[in-house]
C-alpha positions in Angstrom: -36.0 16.3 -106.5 -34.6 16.1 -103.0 -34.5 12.4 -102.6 -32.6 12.5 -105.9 -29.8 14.9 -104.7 -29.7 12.8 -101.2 -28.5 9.5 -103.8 -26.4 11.8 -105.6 -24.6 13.5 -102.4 -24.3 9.8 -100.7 -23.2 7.9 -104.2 -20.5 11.2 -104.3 -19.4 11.2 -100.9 -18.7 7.0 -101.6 -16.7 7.7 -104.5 -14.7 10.2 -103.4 -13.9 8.4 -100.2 -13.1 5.1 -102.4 -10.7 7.6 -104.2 -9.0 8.9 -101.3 -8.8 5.1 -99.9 -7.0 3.8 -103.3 -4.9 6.3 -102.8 -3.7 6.1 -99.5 -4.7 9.2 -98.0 -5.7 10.1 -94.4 -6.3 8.2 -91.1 -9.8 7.5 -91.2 -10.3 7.0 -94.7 -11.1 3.3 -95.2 -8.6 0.5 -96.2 -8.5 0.2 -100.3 -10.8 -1.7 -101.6 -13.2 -1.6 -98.3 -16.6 0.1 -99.6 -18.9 -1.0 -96.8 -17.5 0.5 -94.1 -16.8 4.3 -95.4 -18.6 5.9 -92.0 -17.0 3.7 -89.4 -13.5 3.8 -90.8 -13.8 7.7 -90.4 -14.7 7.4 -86.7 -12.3 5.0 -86.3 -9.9 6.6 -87.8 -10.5 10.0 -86.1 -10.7 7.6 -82.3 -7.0 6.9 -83.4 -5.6 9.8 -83.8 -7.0 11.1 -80.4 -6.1 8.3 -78.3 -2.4 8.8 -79.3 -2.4 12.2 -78.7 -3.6 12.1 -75.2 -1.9 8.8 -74.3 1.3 10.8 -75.3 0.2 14.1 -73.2 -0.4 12.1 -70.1 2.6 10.6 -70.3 4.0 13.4 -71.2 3.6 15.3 -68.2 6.2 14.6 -65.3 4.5 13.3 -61.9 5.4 16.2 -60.2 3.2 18.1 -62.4 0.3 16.4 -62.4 -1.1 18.0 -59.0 -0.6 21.0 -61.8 -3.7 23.7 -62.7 -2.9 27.1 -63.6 -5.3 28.9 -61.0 -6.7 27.4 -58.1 -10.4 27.4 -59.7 -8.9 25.3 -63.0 -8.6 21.4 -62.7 -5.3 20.1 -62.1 -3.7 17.8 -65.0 -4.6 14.8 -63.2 -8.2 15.9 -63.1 -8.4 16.2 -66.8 -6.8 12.8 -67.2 -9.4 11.0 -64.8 -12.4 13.2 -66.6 -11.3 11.4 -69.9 -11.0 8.5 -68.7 -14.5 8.4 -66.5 -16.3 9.9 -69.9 -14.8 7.3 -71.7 -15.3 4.4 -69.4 -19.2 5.5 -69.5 -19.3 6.3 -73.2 -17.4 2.7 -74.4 -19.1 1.0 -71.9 -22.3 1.8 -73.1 -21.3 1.1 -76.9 -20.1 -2.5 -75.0 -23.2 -3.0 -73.1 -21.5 -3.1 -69.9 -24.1 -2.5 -66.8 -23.0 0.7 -65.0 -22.3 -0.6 -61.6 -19.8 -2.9 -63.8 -17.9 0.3 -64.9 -14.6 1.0 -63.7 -14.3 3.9 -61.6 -11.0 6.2 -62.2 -8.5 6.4 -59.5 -8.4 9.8 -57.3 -6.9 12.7 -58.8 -4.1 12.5 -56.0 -3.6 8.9 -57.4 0.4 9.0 -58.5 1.1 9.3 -62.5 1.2 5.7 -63.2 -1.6 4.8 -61.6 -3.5 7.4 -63.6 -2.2 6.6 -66.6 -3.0 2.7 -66.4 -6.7 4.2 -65.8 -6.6 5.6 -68.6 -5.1 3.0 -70.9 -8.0 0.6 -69.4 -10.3 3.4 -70.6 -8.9 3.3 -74.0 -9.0 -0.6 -74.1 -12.7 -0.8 -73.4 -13.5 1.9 -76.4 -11.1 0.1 -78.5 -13.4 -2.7 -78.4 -16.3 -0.6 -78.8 -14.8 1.3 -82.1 -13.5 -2.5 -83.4 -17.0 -3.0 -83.6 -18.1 -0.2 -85.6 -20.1 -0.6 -89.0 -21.8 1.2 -90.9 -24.6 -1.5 -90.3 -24.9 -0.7 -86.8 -23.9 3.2 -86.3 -27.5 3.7 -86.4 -28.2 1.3 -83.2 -30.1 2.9 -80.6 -28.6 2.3 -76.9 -29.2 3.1 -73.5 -27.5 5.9 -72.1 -28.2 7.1 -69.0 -31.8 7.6 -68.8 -31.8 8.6 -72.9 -31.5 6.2 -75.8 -28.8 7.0 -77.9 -27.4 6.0 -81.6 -23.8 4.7 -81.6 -22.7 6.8 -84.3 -23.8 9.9 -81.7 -22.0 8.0 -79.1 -18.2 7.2 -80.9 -18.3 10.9 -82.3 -19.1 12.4 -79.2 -16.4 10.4 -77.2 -14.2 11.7 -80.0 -15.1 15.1 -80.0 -14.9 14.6 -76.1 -12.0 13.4 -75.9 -10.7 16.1 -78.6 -11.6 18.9 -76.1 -9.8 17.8 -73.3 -6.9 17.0 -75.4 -6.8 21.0 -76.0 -6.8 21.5 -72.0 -3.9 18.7 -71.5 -1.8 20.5 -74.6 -2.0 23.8 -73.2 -1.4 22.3 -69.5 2.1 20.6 -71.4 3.3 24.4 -72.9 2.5 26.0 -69.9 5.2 23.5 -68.1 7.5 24.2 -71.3 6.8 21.5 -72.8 5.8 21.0 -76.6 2.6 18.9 -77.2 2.5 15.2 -78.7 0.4 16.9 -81.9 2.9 19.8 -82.5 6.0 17.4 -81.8 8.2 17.2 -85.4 
């Protein structure tokens, strides 16, 4: 009976995500007509959204401020921006099969804006290659990590979901400068 509601549930999720693609809806959702890559698409899609939103924060944010952190135990803004670009450089670079010593290292967090931001754009061009190469044939590819093994679907989402949390800490950073955030901008 189980296996049977597994086919069922997967066959569903398809359909609906076929539907949704036909019809244009969200980013993420695959392109019309593209059936073999449902999962990737989603990561993909979900990698997209992020990376705009915190390439808009960090540039955003006016130098001045990025020395910025609410109370002396917080990180500053710049600090966030280099730990997003470090997790990423390590998480894409993995996904890439780049040797660790071959990693880029982030500039200092009393690097100036620009320099910090081109860090950070580098960091986003190495997983931009790594999500490029996402299928749903390969998600399940174990990879070295560290001193673990790792699946590449665990890798992309949790670079995503990552990179999702720190957007949080760079968007309240941005309001508590005044400033409105690039995902609440109309």
């Amino acid at each position: 009976m189980k296996p049977i509601m597994v086919v069922c549930a997967v066959a569903g999720f398809g359909v609906m995500a076929l539907s949704q693609a036909a019809q244009g809806q969200a980013a993420g959702s695959p392109p019309a007509g593209d059936s073999t890559n449902v999962v990737a698409a989603e990561v993909q899609g979900r990698y997209a959204q992020i990376k705009a939103n915190v390439i808009k924060a960090a540039e955003k944010m006016p130098p001045e401020n990025y020395s910025y952190q609410p109370t002396p135990d917080i990180r500053t803004f710049a600090r966030v921006v280099n730990h997003v670009t470090e997790a990423q450089t390590r998480s894409c670079g993995v996904m890439n099969h780049v040797a660790p010593d071959a990693m880029a290292k982030p500039p200092a967090e009393t690097a100036d804006k620009a320099t910090i931001v081109e860090a950070l754009k580098a960091s986003f061009a190495e997983c931009d290659k790594a999500y490029a190469a996402l299928t749903d044939a390969n998600l399940t590819e174990m990879l070295q990590a560290g001193q673990a093994k790792r699946s590449r679907i665990g890798i992309s989402w949790g670079n995503v979901s990552h990179d999702n949390e720190q957007y949080a800490t760079l968007a309240l950073y941005l309001r508590l400068k005044g400033l409105v955030p690039p995902s609440s901008e109309k």
